[in-house]
N, C-alpha and C positions, 0 to 999 in steps of 0.2 A: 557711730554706734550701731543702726541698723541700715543697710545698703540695700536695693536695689537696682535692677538696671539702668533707670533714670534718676535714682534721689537718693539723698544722703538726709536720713534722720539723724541728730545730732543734737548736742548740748547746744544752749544760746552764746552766740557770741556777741560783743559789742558791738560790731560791727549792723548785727539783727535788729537794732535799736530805729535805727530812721527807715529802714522800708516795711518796719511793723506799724510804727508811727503813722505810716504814709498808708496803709493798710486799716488801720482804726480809725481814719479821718474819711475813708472812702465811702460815701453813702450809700452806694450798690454792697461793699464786704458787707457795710452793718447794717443793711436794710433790717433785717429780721433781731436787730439787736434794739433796746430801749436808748439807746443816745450813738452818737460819736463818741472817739474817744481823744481826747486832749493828749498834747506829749506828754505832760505831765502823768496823764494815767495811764498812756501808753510806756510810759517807762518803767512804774508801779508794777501794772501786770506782768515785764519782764524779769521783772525782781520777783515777785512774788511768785511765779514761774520757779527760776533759779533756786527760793526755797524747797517746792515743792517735790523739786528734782533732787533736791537735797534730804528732803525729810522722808519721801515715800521709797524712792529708789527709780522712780519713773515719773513720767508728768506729760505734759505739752510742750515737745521737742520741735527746736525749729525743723524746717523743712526747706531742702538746698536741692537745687537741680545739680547732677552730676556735671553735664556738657561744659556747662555755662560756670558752673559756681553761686550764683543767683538764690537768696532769698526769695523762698514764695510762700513763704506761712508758717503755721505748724499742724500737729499732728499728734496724736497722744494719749495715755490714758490720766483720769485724775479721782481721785475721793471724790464724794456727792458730799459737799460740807454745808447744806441749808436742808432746812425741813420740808421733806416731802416723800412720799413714798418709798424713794428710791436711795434716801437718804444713807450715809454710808458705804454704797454702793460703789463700786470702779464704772466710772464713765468714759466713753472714748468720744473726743470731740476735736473737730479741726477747721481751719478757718486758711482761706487761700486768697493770694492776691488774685484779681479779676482777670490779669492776663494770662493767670494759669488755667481760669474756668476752662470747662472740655475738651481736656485733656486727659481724662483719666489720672492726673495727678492725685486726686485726694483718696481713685478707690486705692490707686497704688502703695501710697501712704496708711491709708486708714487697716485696709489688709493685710498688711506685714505690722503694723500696731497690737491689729486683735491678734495677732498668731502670736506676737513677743508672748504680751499678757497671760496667752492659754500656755504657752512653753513656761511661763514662770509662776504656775501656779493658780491663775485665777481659774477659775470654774464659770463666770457668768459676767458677761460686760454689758454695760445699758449705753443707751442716748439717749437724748433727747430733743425737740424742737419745738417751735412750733407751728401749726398745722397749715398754715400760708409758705412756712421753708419746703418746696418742693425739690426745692436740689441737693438738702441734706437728707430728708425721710427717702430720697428716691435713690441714694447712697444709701441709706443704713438698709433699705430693702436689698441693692444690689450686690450686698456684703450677705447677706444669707440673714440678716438680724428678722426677729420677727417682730409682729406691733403687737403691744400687751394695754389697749385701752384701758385694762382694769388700773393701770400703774401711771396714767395722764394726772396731770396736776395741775393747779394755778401756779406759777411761780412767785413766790413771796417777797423777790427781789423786785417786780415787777408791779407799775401802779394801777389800781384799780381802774377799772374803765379801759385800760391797753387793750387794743387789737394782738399782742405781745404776751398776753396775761396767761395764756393755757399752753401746754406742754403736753405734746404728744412722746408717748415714751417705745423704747423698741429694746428690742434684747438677742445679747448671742449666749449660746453656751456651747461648755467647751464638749 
């Protein structure tokens, strides 16, 4: 779908299913996330995924090293589908195995994401985190995005009392 000199963005394959799995169970991917993720939810969100690819025309494409062939996450844009400022909004969000950390993988990824998105129309892409993720806000800086405090939110999926609970938001335009 979208190339690269090192990565192939792509639709999910079946084969994406156990080291996504293995990727959702990892305490360090989901430090910044409210749980692990079980197979069972981990195969959930690739379905759900598959819809979203299906419904919008784009989504959270996995993410394949060229060399190797190798699954290392995804990459992508999606709807902002809960209540918050940002709500409706195209968000671009990605999530990498640990042994791809520093590697420039994700700006690689996440930068030919926002460039699809600005070539097919979009006008304005967000993120979001929260404010303890210093390896995604320090990507969405290094991507040109800027931070829009005014647009920070609690997240609603999120339990009260969470260190997890606030969202720091940032934004591209095209």
């Amino acid at each position: 779908m979208i190339e690269t000199p090192r990565l192939i963005i792509r639709p999910w394959q079946e084969s994406d299913r156990v080291p996504f799995a293995a990727m959702g169970a990892d305490p360090e991917v989901m430090a910044h996330f409210p749980a692990l993720l079980s197979r069972a939810e981990s195969d959930a969100m690739v379905d759900r995924i598959g819809l979203m690819l299906a419904d919008q025309g784009f989504g959270f494409w996995a993410v394949e090293r060229r060399d190797s062939g190798d699954f290392i996450g995804f990459c992508g844009l999606n709807r902002v589908n809960f209540l918050c400022p940002v709500a409706g909004e195209v968000e671009i969000g990605w999530r990498l195995v640990r042994a791809a950390w520093g590697q420039g993988f994700a700006r690689e990824a996440a930068q030919v994401c926002l460039d699809w998105g600005f070539a097919h129309g979009l006008t304005r892409i967000v993120s979001f985190t929260v404010p303890a993720n210093m390896r995604s806000w320090g990507l969405m800086e290094r991507l040109g995005m800027q931070r829009r405090a005014d647009l920070d939110f609690d997240h609603p999926r999120v339990a009260e009392g969470s260190p997890l609970k606030r969202h720091s938001v940032y934004e591209a335009l095209a």
